[in-house]
C-alpha positions in Angstrom: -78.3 -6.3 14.2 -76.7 -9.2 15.9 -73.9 -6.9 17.4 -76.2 -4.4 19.0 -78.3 -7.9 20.1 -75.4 -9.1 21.4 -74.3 -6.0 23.5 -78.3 -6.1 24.8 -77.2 -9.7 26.3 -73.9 -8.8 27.8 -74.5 -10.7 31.2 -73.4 -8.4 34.4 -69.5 -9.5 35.3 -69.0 -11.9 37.8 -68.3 -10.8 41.8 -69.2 -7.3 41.5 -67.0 -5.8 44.8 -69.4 -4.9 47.1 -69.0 -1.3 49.6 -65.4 -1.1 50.5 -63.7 1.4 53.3 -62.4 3.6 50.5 -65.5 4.3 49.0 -66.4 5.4 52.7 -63.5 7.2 52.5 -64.3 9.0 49.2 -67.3 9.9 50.2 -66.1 11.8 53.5 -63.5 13.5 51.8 -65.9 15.1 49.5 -68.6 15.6 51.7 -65.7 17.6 53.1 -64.4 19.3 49.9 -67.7 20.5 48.2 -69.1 23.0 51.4 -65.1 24.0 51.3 -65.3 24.6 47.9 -68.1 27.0 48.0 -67.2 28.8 50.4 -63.5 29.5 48.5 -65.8 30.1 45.6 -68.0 33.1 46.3 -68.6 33.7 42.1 -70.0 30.2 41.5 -73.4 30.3 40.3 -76.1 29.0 42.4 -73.7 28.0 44.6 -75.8 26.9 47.5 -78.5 24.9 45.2 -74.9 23.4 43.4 -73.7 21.9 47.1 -76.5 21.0 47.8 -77.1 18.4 44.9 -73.7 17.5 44.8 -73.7 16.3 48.6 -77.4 14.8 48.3 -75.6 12.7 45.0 -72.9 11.6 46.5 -74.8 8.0 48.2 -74.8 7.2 44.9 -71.0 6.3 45.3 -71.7 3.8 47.6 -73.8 1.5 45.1 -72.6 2.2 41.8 -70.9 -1.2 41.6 -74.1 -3.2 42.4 -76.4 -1.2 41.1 -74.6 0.9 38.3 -78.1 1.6 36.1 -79.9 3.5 39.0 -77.1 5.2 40.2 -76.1 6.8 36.7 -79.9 7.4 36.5 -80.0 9.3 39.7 -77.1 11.4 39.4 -77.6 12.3 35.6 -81.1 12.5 35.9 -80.6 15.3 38.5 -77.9 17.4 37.3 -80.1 17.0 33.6 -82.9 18.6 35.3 -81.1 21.3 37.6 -80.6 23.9 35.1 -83.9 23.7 34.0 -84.9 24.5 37.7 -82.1 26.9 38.4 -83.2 28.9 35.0 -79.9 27.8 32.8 -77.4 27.6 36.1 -75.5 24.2 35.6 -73.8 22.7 38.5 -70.2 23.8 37.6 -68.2 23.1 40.8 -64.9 21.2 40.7 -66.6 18.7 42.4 -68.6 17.3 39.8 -66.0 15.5 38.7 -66.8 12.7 41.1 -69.6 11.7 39.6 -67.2 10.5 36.6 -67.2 7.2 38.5 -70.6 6.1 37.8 -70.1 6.2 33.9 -67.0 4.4 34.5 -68.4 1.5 36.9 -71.7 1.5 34.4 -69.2 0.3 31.7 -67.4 -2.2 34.2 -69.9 -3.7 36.0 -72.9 -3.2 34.4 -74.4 -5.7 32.0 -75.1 -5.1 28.2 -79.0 -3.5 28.8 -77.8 -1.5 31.7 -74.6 0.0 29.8 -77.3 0.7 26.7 -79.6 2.2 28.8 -77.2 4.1 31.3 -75.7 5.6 27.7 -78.8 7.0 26.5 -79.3 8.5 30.0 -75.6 10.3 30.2 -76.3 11.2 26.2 -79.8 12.9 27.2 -77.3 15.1 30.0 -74.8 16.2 27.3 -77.8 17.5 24.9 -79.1 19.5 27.8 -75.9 20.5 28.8 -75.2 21.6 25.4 -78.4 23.6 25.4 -78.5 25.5 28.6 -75.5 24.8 30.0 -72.2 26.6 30.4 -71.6 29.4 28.4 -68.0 28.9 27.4 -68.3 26.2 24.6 -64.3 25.3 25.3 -65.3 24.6 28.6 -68.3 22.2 27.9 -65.9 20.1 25.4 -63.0 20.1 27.5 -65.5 18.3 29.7 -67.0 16.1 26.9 -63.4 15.0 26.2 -63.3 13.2 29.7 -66.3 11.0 29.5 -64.9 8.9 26.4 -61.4 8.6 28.3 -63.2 6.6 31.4 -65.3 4.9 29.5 -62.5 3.4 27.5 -61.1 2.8 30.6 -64.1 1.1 31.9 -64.3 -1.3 29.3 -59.9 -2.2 29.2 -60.3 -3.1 32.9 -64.0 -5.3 31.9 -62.4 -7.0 29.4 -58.9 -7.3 30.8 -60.7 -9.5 33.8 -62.4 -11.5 31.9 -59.0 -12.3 30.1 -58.2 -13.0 32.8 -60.6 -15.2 33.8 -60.4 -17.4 30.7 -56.8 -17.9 31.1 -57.3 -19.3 34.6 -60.2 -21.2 33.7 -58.1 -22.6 31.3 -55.4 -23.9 34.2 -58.0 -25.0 35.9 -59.1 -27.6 32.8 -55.7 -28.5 31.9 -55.1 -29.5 35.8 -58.6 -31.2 36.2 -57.2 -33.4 32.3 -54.2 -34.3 34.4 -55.8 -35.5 37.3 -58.2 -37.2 35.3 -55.6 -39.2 33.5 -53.4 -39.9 36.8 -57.0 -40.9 38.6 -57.6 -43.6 35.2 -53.9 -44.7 36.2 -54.8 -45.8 39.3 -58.8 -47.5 38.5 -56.9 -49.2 35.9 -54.4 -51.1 38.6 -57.3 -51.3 41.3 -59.2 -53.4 38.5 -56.3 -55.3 37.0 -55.8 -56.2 40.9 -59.4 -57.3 41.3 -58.9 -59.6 38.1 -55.6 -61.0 39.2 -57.2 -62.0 42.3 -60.6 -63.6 40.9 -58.2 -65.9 38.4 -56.1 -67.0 41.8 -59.7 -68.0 43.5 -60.6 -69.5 40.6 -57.6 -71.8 40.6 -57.8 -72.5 44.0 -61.3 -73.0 44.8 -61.6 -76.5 44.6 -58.4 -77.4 46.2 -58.4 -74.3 49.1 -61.6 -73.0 49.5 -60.0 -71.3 52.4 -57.8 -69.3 50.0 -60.8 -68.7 47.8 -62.0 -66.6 50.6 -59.2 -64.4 51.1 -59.1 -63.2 47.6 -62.7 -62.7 47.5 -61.8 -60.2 50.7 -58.9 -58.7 48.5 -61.3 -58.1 45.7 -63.4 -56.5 47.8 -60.8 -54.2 49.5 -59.7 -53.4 45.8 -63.2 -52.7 44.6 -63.4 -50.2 47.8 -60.6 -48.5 46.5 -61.6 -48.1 43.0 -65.1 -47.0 43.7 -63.3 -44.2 45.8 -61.1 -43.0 42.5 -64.2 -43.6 40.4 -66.3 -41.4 42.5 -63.0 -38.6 42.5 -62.6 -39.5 38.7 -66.5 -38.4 38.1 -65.9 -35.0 39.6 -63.6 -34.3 37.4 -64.2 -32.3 34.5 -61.7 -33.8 31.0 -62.1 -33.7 27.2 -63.7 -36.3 25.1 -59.6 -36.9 24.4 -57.8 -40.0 24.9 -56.0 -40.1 28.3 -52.2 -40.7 28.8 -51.7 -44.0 29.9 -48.1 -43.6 31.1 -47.6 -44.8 34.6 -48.0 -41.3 37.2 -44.7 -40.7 39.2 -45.7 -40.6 42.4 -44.0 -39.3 46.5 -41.3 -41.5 46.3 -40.1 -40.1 43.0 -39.8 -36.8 44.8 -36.1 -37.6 45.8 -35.2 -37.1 42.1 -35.2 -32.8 42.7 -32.4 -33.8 44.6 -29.1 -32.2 44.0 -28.3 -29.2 41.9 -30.2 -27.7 38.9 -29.2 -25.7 35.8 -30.1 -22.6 37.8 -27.7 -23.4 40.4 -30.1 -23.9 43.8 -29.4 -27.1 45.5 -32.6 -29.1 46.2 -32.7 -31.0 49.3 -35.5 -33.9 49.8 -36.6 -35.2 53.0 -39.3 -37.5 53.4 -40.6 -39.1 56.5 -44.0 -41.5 57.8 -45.4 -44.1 55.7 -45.9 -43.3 52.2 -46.9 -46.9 51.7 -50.6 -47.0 51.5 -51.3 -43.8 50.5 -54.0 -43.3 47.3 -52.6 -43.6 43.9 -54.2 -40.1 43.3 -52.4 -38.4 46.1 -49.6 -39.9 45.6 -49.0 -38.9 42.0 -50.9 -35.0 43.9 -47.8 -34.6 45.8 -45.6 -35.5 43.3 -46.9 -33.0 40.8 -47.6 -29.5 43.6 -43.5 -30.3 44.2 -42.6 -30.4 41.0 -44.2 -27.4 40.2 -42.9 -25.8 43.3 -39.1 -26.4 42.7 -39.7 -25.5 39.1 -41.4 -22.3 40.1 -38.6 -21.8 42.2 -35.2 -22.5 39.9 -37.3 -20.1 37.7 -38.0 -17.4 39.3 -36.5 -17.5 43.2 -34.1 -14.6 42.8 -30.4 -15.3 44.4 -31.5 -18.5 46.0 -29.1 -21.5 46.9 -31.2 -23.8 48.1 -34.4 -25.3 47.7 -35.9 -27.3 50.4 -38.7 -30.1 49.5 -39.7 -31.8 53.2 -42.9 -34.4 52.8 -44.6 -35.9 56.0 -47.2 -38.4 56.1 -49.0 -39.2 58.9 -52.1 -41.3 60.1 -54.7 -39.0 58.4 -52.7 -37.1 55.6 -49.6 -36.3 54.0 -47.9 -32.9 54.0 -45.7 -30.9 51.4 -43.8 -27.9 52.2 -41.7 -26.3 49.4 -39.7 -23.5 50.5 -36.6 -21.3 49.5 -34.0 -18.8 50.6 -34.2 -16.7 47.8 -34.7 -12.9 47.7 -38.6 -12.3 47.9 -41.2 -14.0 46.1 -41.1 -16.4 43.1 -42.6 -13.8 40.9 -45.7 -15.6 41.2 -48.0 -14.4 44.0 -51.4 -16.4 45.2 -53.2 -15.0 41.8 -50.3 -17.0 39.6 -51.7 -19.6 36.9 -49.6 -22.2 38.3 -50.3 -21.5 41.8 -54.3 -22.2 40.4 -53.1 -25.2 38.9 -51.6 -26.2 42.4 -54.9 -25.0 44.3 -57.2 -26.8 41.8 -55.8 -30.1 42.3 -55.6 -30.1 46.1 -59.2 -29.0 45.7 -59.8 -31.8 43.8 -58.5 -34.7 46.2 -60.6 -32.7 49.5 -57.2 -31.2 50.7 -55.2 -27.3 50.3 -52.5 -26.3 49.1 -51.1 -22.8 49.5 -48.2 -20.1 48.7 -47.0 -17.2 50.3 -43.7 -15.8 51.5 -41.8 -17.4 53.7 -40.9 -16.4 57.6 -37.8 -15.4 56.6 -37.0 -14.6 53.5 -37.9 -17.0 50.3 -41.1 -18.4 49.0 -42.7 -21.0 50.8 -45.5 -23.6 49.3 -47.7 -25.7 51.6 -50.0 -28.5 51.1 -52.1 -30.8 52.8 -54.0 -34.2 51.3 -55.9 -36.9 52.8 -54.5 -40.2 52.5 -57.8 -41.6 50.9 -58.0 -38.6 48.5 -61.7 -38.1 48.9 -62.3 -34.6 48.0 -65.7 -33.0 48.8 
């Protein structure tokens, strides 16, 4: 009882695709094949009542993504009823093998009552078929075979995604954990600033009240800053887990790619503007998207000698460009867990980060942050 409850509250997959060109495309061709069919088949019976149906079902191709439930209904629904109209004459052109796709994207797309319901539908259409169907009971197997075979391949593909999913979720969590702990880094120091700067006052108040004033202006421009990676910390998503307290590399640490790794790519490091004042959390940022950019690319840039790290900070951000000479990609197109990683924590911080090939030849990873780090 629970399993078949929880089948009945299978929820619909996420991001159904919606109409696509080739499903325009499909839909020509066979609009195409099926006259052409019956006119090359003289012998098929009720062969005008048979094209007929098939071109009038073939809309249903167009919405059996979004609407998987009606369109099985429709297009099982009718070919149940046709030999009952046509006295025992099933629709037995080639062509009905399109509507294979419905039972398939009803098992893909559809959620948990539609897939119960759709079944019961396609089960009431092999009864009749059965019935008063085709005469040769080989051929009406041979037939039956087919349906289990997409729906099995239905479900691999549902499940495979959502896989899928949860493994890229899971890069997503881990990244958000390690921006947490490098954004609890950098409140820590903002505060342990603020407190530094309130004992000074203290001790000077009486003597310098002048100096008392400037560190109640510091405090204030540290409080400013550690509101700011509060508010980024809060947006965060992290484990009820202690946080790594280590101190967060941050851009100038970048020079230490520099020189040549175990795989045998020399890394060159160039970094120019002011990297002075830029936010803790984008600074530790831009440390980690190169890091996992030349790691990504000693790993998997095929035949490359030379990795090239170039950071540029300038009034309103700071930039990152990772990029080889290898053959190709890294082996890890836009869709690659670490490339999410990469993508998340940009996100995070209100700036972008990006991979793609390169101009040339290579792999190429960009990225752009805001100096304050305030993400949206």
């Amino acid at each position: 009882m629970h399993l078949l409850r929880s089948v009945w509250d299978e929820p619909r997959p996420p991001a159904a695709p919606a109409r696509v060109w080739r499903d325009w495309a499909l839909v020509a061709v066979l609009a195409v094949l099926i006259p052409v069919e019956a006119l090359l088949r003289p012998e098929l019976p009720a062969r005008i009542p048979t094209t007929a149906l098939l071109l009038a079902l073939l809309p249903t191709l167009l919405w059996r993504r979004t609407r998987p439930l009606p369109a099985v209904a429709v297009a099982f629904g009718a070919t149940t009823l046709f030999p009952l109209v046509t006295g025992g004459a099933g629709a037995e052109s080639y062509a009905t093998a399109y509507l294979l796709f419905l039972p398939y994207a009803l098992v893909r797309w559809g959620s948990g009552r539609e897939i119960t319901l759709g079944s019961t539908i396609i089960a009431i259409k092999i009864l009749v078929w059965f019935a008063v169907g085709p005469a040769e009971l080989e051929d009406a197997l041979a037939g039956l075979a087919v349906l289990p075979t997409v729906t099995a391949l239905g479900l691999a593909f549902r499940y495979r995604s959502r896989a899928r999913q949860r493994e890229l979720d899971g890069v997503r969590l881990r990244e958000r954990e390690r921006l947490a702990r490098d954004l609890h880094d950098t409140v820590a120091h903002h505060v342990s600033a603020m407190a530094i700067r309130a004992q000074a006052g203290l001790a000077t108040s009486a003597a310098d009240p002048g100096a008392a004033a400037d560190a109640l202006r510091l405090i204030e421009a540290e409080a400013a800053r550690a509101l700011a990676e509060m508010r980024a910390m809060v947006r965060v998503l992290r484990r009820g887990e202690p946080a790594d307290l280590a101190p967060s590399p941050g851009i100038r640490d970048v020079t230490d790619f520099a020189g040549r790794g175990r795989g045998g790519a020399e890394v060159a490091v160039e970094i120019t503007g002011d990297v002075a004042d830029v936010a803790p959390s984008v600074d530790a940022a831009v440390y980690r998207l190169a890091q996992e950019s030349v790691t990504n690319a000693r790993r998997h840039a095929r035949h490359a000698r030379r990795i090239e790290v170039r950071v540029d900070a300038d009034a309103d951000a700071v930039h990152l460009r990772v990029s080889d000479d290898g053959d190709g990609g890294t082996g890890q197109g836009p869709a690659g867990y670490g490339i999410a990683g990469m993508v998340e924590r940009a996100g995070l911080l209100g700036g972008i980060c990006a991979a793609g090939p390169g101009p040339g030849r290579g792999w190429t990873v960009t990225a752009t942050l805001p100096r304050s780090g305030t993400g949206a």
